[in-house]
C-alpha positions as protocol buffer text, in pm:
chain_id: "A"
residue {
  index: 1
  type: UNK
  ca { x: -9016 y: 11999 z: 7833 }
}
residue {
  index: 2
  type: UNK
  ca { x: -8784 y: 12244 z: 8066 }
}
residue {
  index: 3
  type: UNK
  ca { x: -8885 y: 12544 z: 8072 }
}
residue {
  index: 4
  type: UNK
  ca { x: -8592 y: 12805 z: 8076 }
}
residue {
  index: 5
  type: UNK
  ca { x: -8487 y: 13078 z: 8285 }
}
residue {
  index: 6
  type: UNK
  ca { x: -8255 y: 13325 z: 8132 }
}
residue {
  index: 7
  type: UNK
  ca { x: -8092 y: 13588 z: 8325 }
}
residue {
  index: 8
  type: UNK
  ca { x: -7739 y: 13776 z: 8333 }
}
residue {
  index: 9
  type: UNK
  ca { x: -7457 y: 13556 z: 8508 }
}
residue {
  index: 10
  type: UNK
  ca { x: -7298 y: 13657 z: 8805 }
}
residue {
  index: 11
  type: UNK
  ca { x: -6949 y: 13606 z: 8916 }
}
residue {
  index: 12
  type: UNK
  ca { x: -7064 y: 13265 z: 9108 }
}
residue {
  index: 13
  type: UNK
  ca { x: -7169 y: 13141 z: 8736 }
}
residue {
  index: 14
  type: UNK
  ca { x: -6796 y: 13089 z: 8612 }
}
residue {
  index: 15
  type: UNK
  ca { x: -6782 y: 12725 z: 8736 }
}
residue {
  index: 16
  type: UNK
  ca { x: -7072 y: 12645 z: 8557 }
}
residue {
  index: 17
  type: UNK
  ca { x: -6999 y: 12830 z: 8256 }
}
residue {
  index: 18
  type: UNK
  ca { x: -6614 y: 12705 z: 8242 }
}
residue {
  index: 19
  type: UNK
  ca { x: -6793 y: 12372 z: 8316 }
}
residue {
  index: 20
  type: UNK
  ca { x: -6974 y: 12403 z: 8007 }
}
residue {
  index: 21
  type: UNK
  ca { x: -6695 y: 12567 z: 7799 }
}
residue {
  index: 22
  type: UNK
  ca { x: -6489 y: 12237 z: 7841 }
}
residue {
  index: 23
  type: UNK
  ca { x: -6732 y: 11982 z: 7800 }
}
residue {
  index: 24
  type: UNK
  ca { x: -6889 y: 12177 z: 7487 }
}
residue {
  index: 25
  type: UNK
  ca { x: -6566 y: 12183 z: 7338 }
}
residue {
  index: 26
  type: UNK
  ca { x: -6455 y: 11843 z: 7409 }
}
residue {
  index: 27
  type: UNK
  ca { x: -6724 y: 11761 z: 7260 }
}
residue {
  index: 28
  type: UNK
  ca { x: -6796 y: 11928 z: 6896 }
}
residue {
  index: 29
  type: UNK
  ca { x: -6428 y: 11992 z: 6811 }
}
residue {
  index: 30
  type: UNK
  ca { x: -6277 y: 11653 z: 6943 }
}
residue {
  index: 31
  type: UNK
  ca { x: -6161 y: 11591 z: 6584 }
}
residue {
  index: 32
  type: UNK
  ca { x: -6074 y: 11949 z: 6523 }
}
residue {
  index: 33
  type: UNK
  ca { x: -5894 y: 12069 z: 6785 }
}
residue {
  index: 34
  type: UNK
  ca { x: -5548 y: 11949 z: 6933 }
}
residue {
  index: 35
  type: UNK
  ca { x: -5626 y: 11665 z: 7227 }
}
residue {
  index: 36
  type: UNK
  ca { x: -5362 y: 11825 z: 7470 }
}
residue {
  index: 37
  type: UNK
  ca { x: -5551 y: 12177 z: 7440 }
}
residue {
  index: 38
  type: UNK
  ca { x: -5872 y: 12037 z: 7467 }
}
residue {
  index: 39
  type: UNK
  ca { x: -5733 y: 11819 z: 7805 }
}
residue {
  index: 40
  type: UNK
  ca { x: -5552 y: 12114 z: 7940 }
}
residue {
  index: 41
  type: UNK
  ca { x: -5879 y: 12361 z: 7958 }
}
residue {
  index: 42
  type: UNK
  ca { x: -5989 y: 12222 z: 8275 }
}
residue {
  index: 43
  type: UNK
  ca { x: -5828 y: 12435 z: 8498 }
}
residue {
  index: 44
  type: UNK
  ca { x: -5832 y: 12694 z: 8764 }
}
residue {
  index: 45
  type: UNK
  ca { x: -5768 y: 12978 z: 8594 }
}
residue {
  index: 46
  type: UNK
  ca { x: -6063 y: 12877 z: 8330 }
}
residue {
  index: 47
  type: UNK
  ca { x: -6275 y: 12962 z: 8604 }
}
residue {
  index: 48
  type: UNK
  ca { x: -6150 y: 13277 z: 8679 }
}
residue {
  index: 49
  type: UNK
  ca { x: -6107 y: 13368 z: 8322 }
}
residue {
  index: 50
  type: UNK
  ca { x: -6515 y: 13373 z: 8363 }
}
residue {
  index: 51
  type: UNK
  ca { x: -6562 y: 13547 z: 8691 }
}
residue {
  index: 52
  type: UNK
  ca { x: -6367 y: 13837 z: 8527 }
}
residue {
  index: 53
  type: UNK
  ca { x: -6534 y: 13810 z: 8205 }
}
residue {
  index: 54
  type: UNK
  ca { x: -6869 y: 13843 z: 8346 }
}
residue {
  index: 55
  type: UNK
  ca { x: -6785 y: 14167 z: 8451 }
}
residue {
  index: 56
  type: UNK
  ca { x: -6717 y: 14308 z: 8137 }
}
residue {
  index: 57
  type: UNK
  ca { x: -6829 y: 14635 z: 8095 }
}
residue {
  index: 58
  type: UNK
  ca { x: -7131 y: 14720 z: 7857 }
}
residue {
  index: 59
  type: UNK
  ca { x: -7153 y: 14621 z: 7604 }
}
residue {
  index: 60
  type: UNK
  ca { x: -7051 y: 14330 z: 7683 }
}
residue {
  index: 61
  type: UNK
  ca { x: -7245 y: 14042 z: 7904 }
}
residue {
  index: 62
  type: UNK
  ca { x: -7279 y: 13672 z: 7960 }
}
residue {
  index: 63
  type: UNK
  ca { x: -7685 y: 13523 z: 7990 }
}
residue {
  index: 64
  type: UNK
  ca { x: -7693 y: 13172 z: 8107 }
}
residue {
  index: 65
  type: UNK
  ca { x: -8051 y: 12950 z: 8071 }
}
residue {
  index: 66
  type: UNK
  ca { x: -8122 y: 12772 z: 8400 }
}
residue {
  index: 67
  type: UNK
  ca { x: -8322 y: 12496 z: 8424 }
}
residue {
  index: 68
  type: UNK
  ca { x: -8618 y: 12457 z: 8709 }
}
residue {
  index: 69
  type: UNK
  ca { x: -8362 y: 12329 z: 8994 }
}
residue {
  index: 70
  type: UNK
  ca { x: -8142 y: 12628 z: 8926 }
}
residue {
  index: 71
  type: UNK
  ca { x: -7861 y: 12447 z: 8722 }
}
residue {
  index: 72
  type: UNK
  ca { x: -7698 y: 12630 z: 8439 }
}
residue {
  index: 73
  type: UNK
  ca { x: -7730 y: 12508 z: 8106 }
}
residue {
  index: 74
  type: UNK
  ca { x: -7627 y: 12756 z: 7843 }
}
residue {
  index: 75
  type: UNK
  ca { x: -7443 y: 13039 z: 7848 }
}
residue {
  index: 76
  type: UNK
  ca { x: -7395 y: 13321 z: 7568 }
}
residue {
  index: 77
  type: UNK
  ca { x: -7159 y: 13604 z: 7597 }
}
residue {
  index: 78
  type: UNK
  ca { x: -7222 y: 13953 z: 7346 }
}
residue {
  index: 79
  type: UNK
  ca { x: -7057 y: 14211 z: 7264 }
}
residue {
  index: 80
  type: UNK
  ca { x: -7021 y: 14502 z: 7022 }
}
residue {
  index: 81
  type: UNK
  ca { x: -7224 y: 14414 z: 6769 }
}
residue {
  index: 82
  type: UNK
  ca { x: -7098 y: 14009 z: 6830 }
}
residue {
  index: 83
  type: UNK
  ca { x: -7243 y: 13713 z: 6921 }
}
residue {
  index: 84
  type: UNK
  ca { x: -6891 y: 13601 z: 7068 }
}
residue {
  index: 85
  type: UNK
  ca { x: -6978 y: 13251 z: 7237 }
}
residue {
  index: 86
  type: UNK
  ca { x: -7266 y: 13035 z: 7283 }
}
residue {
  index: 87
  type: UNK
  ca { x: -7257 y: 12663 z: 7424 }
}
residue {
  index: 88
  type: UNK
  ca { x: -7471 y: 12421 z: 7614 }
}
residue {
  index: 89
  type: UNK
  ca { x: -7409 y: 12134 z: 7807 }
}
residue {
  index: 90
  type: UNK
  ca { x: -7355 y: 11859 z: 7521 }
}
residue {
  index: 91
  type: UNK
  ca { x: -7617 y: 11656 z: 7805 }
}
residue {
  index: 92
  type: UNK
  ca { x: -7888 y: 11909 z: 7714 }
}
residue {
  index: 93
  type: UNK
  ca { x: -7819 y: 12018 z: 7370 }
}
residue {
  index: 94
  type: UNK
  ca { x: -8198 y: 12042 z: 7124 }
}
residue {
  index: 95
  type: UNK
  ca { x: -8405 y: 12101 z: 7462 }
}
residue {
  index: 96
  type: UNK
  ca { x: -8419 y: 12464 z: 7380 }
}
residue {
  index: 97
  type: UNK
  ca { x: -8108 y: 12602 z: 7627 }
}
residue {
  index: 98
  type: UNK
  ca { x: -7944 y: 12723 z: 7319 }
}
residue {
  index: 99
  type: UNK
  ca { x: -8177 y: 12963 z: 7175 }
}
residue {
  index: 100
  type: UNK
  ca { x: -8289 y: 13129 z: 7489 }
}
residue {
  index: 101
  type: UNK
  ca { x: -7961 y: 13255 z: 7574 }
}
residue {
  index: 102
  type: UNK
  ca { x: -7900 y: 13367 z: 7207 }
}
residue {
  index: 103
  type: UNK
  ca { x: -8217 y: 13559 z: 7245 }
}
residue {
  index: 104
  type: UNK
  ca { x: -8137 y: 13694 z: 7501 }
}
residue {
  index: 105
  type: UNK
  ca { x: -7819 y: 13824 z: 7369 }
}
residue {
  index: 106
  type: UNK
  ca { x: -7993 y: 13937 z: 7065 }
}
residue {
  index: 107
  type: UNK
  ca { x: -8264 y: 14166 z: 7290 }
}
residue {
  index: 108
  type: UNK
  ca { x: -7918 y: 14306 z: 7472 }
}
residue {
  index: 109
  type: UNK
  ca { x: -7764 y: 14417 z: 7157 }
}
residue {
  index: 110
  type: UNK
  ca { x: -8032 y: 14550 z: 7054 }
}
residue {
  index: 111
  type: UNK
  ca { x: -8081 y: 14712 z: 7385 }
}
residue {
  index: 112
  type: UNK
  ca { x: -7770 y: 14880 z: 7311 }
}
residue {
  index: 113
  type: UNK
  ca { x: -7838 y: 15036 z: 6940 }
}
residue {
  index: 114
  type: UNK
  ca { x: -7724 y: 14787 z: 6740 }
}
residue {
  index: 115
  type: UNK
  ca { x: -7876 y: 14707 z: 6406 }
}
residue {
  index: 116
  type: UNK
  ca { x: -7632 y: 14422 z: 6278 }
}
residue {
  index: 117
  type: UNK
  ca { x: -7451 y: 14221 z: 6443 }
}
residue {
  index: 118
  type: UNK
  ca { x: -7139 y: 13922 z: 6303 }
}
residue {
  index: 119
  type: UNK
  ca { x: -6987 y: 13579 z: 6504 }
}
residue {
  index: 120
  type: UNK
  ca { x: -6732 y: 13354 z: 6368 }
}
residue {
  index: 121
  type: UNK
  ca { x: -6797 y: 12989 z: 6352 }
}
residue {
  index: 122
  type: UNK
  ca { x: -6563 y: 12695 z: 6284 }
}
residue {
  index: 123
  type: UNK
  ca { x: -6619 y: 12603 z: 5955 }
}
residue {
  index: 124
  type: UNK
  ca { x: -6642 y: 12196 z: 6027 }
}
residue {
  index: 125
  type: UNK
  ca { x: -6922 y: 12273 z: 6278 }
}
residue {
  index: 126
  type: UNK
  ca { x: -7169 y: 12198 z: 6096 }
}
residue {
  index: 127
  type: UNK
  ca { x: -7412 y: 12183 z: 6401 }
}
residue {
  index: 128
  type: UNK
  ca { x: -7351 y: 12536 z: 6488 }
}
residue {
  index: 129
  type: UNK
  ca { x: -7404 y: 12620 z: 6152 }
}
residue {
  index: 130
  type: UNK
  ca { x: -7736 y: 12456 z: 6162 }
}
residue {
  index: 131
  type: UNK
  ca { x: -7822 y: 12661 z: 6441 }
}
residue {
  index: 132
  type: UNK
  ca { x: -7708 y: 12988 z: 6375 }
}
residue {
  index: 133
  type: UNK
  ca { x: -7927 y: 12963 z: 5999 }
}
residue {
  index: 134
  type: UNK
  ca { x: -8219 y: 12865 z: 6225 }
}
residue {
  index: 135
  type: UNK
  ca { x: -8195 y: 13158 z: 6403 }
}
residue {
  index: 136
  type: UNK
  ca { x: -8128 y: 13374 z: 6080 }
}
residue {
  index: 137
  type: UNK
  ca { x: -7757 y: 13435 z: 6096 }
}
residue {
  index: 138
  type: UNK
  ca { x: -7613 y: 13427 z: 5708 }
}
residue {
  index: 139
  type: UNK
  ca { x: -7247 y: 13336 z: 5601 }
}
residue {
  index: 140
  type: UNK
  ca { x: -7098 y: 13659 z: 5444 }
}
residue {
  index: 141
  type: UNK
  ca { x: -6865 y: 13530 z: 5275 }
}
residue {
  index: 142
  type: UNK
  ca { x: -6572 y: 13624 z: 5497 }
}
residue {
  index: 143
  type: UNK
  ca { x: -6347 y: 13345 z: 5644 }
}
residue {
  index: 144
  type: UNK
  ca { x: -6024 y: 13367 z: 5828 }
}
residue {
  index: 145
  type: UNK
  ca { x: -5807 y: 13069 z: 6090 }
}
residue {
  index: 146
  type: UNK
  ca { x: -5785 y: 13036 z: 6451 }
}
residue {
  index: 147
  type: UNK
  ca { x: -5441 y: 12906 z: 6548 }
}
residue {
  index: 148
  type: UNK
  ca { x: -5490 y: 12677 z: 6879 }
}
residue {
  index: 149
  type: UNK
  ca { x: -5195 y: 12499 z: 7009 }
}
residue {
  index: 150
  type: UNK
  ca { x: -5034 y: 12468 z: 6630 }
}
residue {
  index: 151
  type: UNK
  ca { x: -5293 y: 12365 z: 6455 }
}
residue {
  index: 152
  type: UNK
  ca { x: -5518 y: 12612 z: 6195 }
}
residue {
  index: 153
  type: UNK
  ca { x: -5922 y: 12621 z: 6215 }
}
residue {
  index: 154
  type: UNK
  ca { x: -6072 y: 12769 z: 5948 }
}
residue {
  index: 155
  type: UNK
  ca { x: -6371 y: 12995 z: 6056 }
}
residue {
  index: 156
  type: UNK
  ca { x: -6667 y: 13156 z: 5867 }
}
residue {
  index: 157
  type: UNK
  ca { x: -6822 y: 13466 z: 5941 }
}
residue {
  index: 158
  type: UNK
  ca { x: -7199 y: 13500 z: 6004 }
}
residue {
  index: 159
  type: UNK
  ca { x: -7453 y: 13815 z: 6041 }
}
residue {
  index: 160
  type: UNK
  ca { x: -7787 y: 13900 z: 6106 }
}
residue {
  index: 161
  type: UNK
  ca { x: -7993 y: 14215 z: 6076 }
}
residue {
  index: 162
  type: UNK
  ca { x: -8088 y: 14283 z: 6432 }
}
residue {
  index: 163
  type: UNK
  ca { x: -8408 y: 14530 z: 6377 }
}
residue {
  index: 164
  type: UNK
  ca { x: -8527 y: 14717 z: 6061 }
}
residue {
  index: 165
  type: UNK
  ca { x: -8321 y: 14984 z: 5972 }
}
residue {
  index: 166
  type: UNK
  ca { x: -8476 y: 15342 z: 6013 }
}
């Protein structure tokens, strides 16, 4: 079993996270995304998309789970009271990756004050949604669409109470 080593990524994390990003995608949404977005991520700028947005001001950061040779398997990225991405590399999906960077981003947000916290989540991911109940996120009932390259995804709404309230 790998043991994990979670820290905050750095700017030379972006290839591995946009690395990641694509294949991830590529992967889960292949029948739910349109083929000429999902063939046209893999580019450049995806890369430097990430080196900016691991520079995000709090409260906003990116944790990434590295493995014991140093590679990067998992990233998540937080925000204000969001859990606004999380993805492993499809290779090492179920070997843990996944839920030590969502801790991780749980710890930060709470860190930072906050009691609650939401993410949106296709709604034909059903293996997300498996995950994020394991980890004690609860639909709330909201729903909305993300339009990519034409097509509508529906999306559900999650949340989980981050710490007691006082």
């Amino acid at each position: 079993m790998t043991t994990w080593r979670v820290r905050r990524a750095e700017t030379s994390d972006a290839a591995p996270i946009a690395r990641i990003q694509i294949a991830a995608w590529r992967s889960a949404y292949a029948d739910l995304v349109p083929a000429e977005f999902l063939s046209g991520m893999d580019t450049p700028e995806h890369v430097e998309v990430w080196r900016q947005r691991v520079l995000s001001p709090e409260p906003y950061a990116t944790f990434v789970a590295l493995d014991e040779q140093d590679v990067v398997a998992a990233y998540c990225t937080v925000g204000v009271a969001e859990l606004m991405a999380i993805y492993v590399d499809p290779a090492r999906q179920r070997g843990g990756a996944g839920r030590a960077v969502h801790d991780a981003g749980i710890d930060h947000l709470i860190q930072h004050g906050f009691e609650t916290a939401g993410l949106w989540v296709f709604t034909a991911n059903s293996g997300a949604r498996a995950f994020y109940a394991a980890c004690g996120w609860i639909p709330d009932g909201q729903t909305n669409d993300d339009e990519i390259a034409g097509a509508l995804i529906p999306k559900m709404r999650y949340v989980r109470q981050l710490r007691a309230a006082l």
